[in-house]
Every structure is written in structure tokens, then in C-alpha cells.
C-alpha positions as a Markdown table, in Angstrom:
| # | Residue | x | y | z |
|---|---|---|---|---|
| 1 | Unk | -11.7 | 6.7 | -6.5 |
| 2 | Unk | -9.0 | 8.4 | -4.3 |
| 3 | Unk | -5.8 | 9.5 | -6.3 |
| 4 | Unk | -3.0 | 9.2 | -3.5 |
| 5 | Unk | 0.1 | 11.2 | -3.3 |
| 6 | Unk | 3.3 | 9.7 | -2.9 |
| 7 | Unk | 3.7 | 11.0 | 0.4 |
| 8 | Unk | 0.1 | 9.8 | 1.7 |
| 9 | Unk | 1.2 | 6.4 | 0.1 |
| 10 | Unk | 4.3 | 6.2 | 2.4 |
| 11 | Unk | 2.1 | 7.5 | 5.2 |
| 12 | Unk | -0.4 | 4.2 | 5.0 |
| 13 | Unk | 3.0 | 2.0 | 4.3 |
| 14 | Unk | 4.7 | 3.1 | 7.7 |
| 15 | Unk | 1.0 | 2.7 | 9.7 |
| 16 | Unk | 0.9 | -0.4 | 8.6 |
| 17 | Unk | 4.5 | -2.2 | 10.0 |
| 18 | Unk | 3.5 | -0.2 | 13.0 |
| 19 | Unk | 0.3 | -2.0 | 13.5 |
| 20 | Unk | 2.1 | -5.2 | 14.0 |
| 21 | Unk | 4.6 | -7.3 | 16.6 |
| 22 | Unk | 7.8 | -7.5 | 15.2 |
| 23 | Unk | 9.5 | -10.8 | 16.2 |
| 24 | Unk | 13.0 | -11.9 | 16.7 |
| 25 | Unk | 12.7 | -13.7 | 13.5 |
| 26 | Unk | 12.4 | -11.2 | 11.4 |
| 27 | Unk | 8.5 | -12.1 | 11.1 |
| 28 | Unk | 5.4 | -10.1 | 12.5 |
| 29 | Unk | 2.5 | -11.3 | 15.0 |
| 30 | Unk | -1.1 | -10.0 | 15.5 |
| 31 | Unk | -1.0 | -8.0 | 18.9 |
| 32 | Unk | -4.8 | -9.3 | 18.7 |
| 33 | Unk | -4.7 | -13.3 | 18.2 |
| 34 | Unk | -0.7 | -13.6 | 17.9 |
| 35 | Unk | -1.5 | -14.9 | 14.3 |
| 36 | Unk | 1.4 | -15.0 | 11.7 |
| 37 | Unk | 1.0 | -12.3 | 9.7 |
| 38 | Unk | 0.8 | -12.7 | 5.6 |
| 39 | Unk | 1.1 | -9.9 | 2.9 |
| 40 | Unk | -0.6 | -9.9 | -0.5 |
| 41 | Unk | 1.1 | -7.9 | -3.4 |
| 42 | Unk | -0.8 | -4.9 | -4.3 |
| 43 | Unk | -0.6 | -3.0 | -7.4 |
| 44 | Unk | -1.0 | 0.8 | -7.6 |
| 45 | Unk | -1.0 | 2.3 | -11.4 |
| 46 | Unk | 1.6 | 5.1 | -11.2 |
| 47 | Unk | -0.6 | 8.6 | -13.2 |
| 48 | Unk | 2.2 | 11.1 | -14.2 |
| 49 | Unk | 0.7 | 12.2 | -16.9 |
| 50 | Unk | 0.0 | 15.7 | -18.0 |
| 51 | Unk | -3.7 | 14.4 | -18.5 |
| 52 | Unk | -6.5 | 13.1 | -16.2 |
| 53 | Unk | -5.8 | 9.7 | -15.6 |
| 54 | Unk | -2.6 | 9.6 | -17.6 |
| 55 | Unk | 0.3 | 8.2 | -17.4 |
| 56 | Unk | 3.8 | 6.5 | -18.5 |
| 57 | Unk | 2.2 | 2.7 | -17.3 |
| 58 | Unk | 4.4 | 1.9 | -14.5 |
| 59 | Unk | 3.1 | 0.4 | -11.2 |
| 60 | Unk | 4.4 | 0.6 | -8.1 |
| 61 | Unk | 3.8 | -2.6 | -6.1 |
| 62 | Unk | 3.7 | -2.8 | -2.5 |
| 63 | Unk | 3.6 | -6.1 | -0.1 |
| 64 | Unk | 0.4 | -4.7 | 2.0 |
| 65 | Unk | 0.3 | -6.9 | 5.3 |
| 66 | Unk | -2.9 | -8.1 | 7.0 |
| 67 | Unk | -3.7 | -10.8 | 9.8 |
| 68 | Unk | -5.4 | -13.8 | 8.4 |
| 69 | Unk | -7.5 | -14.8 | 11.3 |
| 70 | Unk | -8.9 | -11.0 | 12.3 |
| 71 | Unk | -8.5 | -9.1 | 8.9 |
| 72 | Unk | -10.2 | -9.8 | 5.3 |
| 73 | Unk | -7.5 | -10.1 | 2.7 |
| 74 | Unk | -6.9 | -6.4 | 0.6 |
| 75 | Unk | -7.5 | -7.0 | -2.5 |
| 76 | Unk | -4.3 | -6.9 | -5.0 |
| 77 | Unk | -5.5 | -3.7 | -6.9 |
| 78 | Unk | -4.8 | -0.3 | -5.2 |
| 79 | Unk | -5.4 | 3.0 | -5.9 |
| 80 | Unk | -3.3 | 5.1 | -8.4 |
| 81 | Unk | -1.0 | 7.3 | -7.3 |
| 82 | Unk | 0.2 | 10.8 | -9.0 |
| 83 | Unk | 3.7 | 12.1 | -8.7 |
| 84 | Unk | 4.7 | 15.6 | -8.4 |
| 85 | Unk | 3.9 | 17.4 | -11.2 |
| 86 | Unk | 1.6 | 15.5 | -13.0 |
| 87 | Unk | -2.1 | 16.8 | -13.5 |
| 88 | Unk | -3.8 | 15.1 | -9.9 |
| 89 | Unk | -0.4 | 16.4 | -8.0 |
| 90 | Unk | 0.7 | 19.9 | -9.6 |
């Protein structure tokens, strides 16, 4: 399992709405197929604990886009991620 940091978290988040065609609408297209693209909500357990694997219980949730007709859907449970200062980010 990969711990992320918060800013390799961010880093993914922005690849992602770069990936896709933004459209007048406000909605995003494949640049592949020209598919509407959906998101699923994914859930990423939040360790900022002083301990391995530790941590208050928050989750951060992120809306994690993919194209329907080229791309498997992510699944909804994503990898935790440490803040500063806890024991996976000193």
C-alpha cells in the first residue's frame, strides 16, 4: 500500500482535469471517444497519527473522474494519506 502525501495527492487531482476536454457547459469530454465523462466518489482515510497507521478518522473524499467507454471505473476506496507531521510524513 502506498501512503500519499498531501502534496502528491493534489499532484494526481490536477493530472487528472488536465486529462480531459473541458466544454462550454461546464462538463468534460474524452479527447479519445468524446464520451461524457462521469466521476465516482473516492474515499482516502486521512493517518495523522503519531503511530503507524493512526489517525483522528477523518476522510478526505475526492470526485476522481474517468471515461466510461475507454476507462474501468476506480474503485471508491483510495489510498490513505499522511499530513505533515504525523508518523508516514514527519
Amino acid at each position: 500500500m502506498t501512503v500519499l502525501r498531501v502534496e502528491e495527492l493534489e499532484a494526481q487531482m490536477d493530472h487528472r482535469r488536465k486529462k480531459y476536454i473541458r466544454q462550454a457547459d461546464g462538463s468534460y469530454k474524452c479527447p479519445t471517444c468524446g464520451v461524457t465523462i462521469r466521476a465516482i466518489s473516492v474515499a482516502h482515510p486521512i493517518w495523522n497519527g503519531p503511530f503507524a497507521m493512526s489517525g483522528s478518522g477523518q476522510v478526505f473524499n475526492e470526485q476522481r473522474p474517468y471515461c466510461p467507454k475507454c476507462e474501468e471505473a476506480p474503485s471508491d476506496g483510495g489510498g490513505p494519506v499522511a499530513t505533515k507531521g504525523s508518523y508516514h510524513n514527519p
